[in-house]
C-alpha positions in Angstrom: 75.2 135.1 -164.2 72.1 132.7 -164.9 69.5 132.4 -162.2 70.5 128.9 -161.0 73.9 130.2 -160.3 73.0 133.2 -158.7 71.4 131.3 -155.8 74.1 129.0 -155.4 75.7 131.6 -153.5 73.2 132.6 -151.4 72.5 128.9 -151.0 76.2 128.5 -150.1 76.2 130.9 -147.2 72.6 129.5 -145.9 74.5 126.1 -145.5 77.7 127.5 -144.1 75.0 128.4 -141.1 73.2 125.2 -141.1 75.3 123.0 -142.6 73.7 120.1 -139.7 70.5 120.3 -141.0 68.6 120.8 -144.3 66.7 123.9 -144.7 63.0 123.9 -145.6 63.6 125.2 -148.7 66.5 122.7 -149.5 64.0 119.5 -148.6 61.4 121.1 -150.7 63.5 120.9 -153.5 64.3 117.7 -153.3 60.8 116.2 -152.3 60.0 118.1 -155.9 62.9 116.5 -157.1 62.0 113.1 -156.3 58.6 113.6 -158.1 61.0 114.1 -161.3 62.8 110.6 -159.9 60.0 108.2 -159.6 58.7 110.0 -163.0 61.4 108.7 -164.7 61.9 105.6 -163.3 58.5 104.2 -163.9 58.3 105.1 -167.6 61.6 104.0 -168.4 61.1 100.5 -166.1 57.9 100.1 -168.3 59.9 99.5 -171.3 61.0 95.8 -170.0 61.3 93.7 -167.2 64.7 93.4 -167.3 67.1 94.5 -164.9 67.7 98.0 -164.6 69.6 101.3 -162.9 69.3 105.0 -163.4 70.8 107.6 -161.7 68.2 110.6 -161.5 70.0 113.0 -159.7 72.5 112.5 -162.7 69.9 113.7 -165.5 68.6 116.1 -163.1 72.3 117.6 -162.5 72.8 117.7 -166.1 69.3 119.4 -168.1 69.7 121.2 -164.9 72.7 122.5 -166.0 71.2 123.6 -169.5 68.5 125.4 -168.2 71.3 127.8 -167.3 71.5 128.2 -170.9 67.6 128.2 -171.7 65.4 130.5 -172.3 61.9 131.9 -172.2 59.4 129.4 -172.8 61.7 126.3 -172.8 63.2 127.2 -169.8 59.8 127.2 -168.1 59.1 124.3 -169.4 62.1 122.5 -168.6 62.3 123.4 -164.8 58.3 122.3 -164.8 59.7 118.6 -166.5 61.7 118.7 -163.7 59.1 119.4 -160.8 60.7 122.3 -160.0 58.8 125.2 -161.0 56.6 125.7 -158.0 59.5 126.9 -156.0 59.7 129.9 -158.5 58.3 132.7 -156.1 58.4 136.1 -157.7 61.4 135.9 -159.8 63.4 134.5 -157.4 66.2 132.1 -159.0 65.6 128.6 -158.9 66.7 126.2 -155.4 68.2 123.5 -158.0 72.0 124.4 -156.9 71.1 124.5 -153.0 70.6 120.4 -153.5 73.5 120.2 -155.5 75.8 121.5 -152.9 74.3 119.9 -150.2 75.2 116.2 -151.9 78.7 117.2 -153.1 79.4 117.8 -149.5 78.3 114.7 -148.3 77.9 112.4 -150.7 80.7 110.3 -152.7 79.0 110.0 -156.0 81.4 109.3 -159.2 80.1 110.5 -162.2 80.4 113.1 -165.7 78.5 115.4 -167.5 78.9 116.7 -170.4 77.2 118.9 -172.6 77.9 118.2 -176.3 77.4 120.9 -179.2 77.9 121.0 -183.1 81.5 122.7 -183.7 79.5 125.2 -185.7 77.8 126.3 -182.8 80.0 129.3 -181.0 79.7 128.6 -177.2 78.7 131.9 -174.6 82.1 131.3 -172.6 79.8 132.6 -169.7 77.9 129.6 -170.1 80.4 127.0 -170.3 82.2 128.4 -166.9 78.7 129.1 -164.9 77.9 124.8 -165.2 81.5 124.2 -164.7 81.7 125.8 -161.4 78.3 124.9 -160.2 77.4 121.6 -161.7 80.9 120.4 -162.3 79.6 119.9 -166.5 81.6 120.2 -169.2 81.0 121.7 -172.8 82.9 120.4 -175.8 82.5 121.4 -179.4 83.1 118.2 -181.4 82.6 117.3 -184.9 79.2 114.9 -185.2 80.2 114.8 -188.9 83.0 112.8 -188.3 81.0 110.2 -186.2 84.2 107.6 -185.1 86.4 110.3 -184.0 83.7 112.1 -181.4 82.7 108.5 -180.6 86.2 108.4 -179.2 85.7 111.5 -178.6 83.3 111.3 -175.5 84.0 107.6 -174.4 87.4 109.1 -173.5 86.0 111.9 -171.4 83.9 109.8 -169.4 85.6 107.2 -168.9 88.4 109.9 -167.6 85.7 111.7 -165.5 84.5 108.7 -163.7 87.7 107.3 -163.3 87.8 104.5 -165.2 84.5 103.1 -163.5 82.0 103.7 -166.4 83.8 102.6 -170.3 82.4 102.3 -174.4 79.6 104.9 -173.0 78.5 104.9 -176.9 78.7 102.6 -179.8 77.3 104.9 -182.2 77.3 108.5 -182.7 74.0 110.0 -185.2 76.2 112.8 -187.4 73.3 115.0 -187.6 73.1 116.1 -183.7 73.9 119.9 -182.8 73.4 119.1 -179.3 74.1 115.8 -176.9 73.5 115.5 -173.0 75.9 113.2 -171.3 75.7 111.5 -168.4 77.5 108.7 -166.6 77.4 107.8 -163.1 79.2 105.0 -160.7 78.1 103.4 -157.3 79.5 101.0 -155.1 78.1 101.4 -151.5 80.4 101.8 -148.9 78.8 99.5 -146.5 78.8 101.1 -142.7 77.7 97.2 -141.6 80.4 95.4 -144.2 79.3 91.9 -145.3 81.8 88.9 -144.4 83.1 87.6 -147.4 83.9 84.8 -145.7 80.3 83.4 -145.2 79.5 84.4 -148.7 78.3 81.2 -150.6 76.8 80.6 -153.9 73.1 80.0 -153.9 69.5 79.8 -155.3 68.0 83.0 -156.9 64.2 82.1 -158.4 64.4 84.8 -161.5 60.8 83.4 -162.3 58.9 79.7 -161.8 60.5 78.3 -164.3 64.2 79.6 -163.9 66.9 79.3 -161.4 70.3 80.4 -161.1 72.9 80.5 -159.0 74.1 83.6 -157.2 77.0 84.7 -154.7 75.0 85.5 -151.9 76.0 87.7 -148.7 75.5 87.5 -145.4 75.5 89.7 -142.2 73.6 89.1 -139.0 73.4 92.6 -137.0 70.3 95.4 -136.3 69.0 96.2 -139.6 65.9 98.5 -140.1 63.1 97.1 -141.7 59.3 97.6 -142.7 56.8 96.1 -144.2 54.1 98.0 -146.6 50.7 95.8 -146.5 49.1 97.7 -149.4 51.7 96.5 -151.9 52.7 93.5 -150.5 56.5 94.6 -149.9 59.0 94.5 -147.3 61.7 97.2 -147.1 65.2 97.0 -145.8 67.6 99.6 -145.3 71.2 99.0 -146.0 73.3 102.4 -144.4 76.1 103.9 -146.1 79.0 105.8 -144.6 78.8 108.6 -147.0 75.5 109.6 -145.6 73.8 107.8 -148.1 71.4 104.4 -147.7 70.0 102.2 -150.2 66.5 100.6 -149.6 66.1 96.7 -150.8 62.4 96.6 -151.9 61.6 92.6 -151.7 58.0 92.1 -152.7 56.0 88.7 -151.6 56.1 85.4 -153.7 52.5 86.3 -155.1 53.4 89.5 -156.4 54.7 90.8 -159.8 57.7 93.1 -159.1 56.6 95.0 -161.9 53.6 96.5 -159.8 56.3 97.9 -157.1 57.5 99.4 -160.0 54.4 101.5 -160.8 53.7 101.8 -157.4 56.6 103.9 -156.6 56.3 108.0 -156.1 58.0 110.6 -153.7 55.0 110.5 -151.6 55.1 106.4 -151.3 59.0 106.5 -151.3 59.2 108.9 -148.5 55.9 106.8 -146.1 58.3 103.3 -146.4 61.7 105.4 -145.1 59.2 107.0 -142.1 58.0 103.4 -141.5 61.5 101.8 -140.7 62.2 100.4 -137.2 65.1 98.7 -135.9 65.4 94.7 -135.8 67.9 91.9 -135.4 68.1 90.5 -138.4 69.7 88.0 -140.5 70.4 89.4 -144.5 71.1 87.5 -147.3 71.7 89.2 -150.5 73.2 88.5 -153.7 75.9 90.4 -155.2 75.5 92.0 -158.5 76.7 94.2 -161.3 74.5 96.1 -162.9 75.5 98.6 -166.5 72.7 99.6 -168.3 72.7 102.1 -171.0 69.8 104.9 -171.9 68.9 106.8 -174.9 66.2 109.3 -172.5 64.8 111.6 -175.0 61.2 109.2 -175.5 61.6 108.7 -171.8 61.7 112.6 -171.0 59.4 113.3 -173.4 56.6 111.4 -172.6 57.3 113.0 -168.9 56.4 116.7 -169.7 60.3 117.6 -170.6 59.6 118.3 -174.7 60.1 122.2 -175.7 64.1 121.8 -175.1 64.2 118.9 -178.1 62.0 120.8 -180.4 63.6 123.2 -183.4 61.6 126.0 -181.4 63.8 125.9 -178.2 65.6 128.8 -177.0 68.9 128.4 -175.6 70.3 131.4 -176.8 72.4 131.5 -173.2 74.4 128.1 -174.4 75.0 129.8 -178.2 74.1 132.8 -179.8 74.1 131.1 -182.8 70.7 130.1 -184.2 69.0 126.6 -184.4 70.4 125.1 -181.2 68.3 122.6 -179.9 69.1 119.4 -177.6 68.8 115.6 -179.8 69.1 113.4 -177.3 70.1 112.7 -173.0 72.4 109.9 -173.4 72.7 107.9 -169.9 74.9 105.4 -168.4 74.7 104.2 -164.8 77.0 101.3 -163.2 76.6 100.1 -159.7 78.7 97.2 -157.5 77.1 95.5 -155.0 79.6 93.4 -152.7 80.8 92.6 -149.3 83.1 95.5 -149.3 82.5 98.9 -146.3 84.5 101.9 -146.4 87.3 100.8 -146.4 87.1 98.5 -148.9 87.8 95.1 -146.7 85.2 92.7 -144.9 85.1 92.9 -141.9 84.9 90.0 -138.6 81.8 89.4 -137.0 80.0 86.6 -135.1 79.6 83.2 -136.6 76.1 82.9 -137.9 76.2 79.6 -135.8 74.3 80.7 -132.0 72.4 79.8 -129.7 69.6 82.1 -130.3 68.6 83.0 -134.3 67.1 86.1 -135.2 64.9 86.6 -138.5 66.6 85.8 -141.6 65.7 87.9 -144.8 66.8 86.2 -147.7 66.7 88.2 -151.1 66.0 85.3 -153.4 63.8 86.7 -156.0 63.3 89.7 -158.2 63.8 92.8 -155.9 64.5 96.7 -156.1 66.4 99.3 -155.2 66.5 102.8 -153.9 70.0 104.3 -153.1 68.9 108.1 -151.5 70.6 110.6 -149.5 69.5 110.1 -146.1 69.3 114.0 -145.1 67.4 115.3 -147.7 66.0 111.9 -149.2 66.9 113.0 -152.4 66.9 109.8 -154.7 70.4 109.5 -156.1 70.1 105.8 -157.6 66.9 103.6 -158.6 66.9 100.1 -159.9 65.8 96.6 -160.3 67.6 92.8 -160.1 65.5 90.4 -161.6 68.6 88.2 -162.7 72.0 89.3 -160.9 73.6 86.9 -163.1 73.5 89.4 -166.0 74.3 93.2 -166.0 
């Protein structure tokens, strides 16, 4: 049993005991594991100013899944891409699964992974049951060779694992890979303060000076909590979940470039706007938008400290005893639907935002992010930006 594994069960019976409350050691982990988050998220948003999604607890979930099968020195240097190798303490299995449990009990996320290998490479059946059981992954031996048929191969797994939400994951497959990462996630927020689709109307969304668009754009008047961050020049609403999740709207000032909130962003930054939330009447007014963006992660990874794994020097001798295993690319797909919709998947009635006495109105009108976390642990779960929510 690999070490990951083994203190999943102790981590198991920890939250059988505290299953209220995170333990230190499980907010550690994901504090460290936010580091990995905004890591990510600011090389790849560097690459355009497009609109964007990723789902880091996704990648994390899955090369944290093939660490189980790494080892020596690209182990080490795996769980160090992923901000996680300061909570080594003398030997002592890595915290990873404690986080991973703690979401799947309380967090409705849809998504696959899937671990792809070269059909000449024999899978350790050890392997291939340890990340089934603890990270819910999958390994497949398929035939890169014959490039149409594992195209179909692995569009047909994920779209089976996410049921239906996330389709055509890949258009093309490279027949030379021994080993392929896969992962697809799928969110739609199940609103605990439901927008009235009734008082939705199509308005203006400023993409830019010089272009305009019109948008579907929502509206609730209720207590919302909100903050402002005077340093960057960016106000900060929370949207609440019912699955214990929440996403942050992060709606920087007319004078300022969204891509700056962009490089601004880090665990230590992410965590000071949640703490400075307070309660408001409010008036909200937010588009709705589709987002489906596609990633090839290996340049992105790379030029974030995660490198030994890719490399024809990597050890993972735990996935295959075969020689010359070694990971080609992270393949990433991430869909997310923002509506009206709550729980229960129906708007819901609430006053007429005709009265007597107005609150504040926010209206999301320009480019904006997006931070969807898991409010217990603040463990970043989804990370994104609208600049045009006319396209996806």
């Amino acid at each position: 049993m690999g070490a990951l594994s083994q203190l999943l069960f102790v981590s198991l019976l920890a939250l059988n005991a505290h299953a209220q409350r995170p333990s230190a050691d499980l907010e550690e982990l994901a504090g460290r594991n936010t580091e990995f988050a905004t890591a990510l998220y600011r090389k790849i948003a560097s690459y355009s100013d497009d609109n964007l999604v990723i789902s880091p607890l996704s990648v994390t979930i899955g090369l944290a899944a093939l660490a189980e099968g790494a080892r020596s020195t690209t182990s080490k240097a795996l769980l160090s891409g992923l901000a996680l190798a300061p909570m080594e303490r003398d030997g002592q299995p890595e915290r990873i699964p404690q986080l991973l449990q703690q979401l799947r009990e309380t967090v409705t996320q849809t998504q696959a992974t899937g671990l792809f290998l070269a059909q000449q490479f024999q899978v350790d059946p050890e392997f291939s049951g340890q990340v089934k059981k603890y990270y819910d992954a999958d390994v497949r031996s398929v035939d890169f060779g014959n490039a149409q048929t594992t195209k179909g191969i692995i569009n047909d797994y994920v779209r089976s694992a996410t049921g239906d939400k996330v389709r055509d994951f890949v258009d093309s497959i490279d027949p030379q890979i021994k080993l392929a990462l896969i992962s697809a996630a799928y969110f739609r927020g199940p609103w605990k303060l439901p927008f009235n689709a009734s008082f939705t109307s199509d308005e203006r969304f400023y993409i830019d000076k010089y272009h305009i668009v019109q948008v579907p754009m929502m509206f609730r008047s209720d207590k919302y909590y909100l903050a402002y961050d005077a340093k960057f020049k960016v106000g900060i609403l929370r949207l609440p979940c019912t699955d214990g999740t929440a996403m942050l709207v992060l709606y920087p000032d007319e004078d300022v470039d969204y891509t700056s909130i962009d490089e601004a962003i880090t665990a230590e930054v992410f965590v000071g706007w949640v703490e400075k939330l307070k309660k408001t009447k409010l008036e909200v007014q937010l588009p709705k938008f589709v987002l489906e963006q596609s990633y090839s992660l290996k340049r992105s990874l790379e030029s974030i400290g995660i490198k030994g794994v890719f490399e024809s020097t990597a050890d993972l001798s735990g996935v295959s005893k075969s020689q010359g295993l070694q990971l080609a690319e992270v393949l990433h797909k991430v869909s997310i639907e923002v509506d009206e919709r709550g729980a229960s998947g129906g708007a819901v009635l609430e006053k007429s935002p005709i009265m007597a006495s107005l609150p504040p109105r926010l209206t999301i009108n320009r480019p904006f992010l997006f931070l969807v976390y898991h409010e217990a642990t603040k463990a970043l779960l989804y990370m994104g930006r609208v600049t045009d929510p006319t396209k996806k």
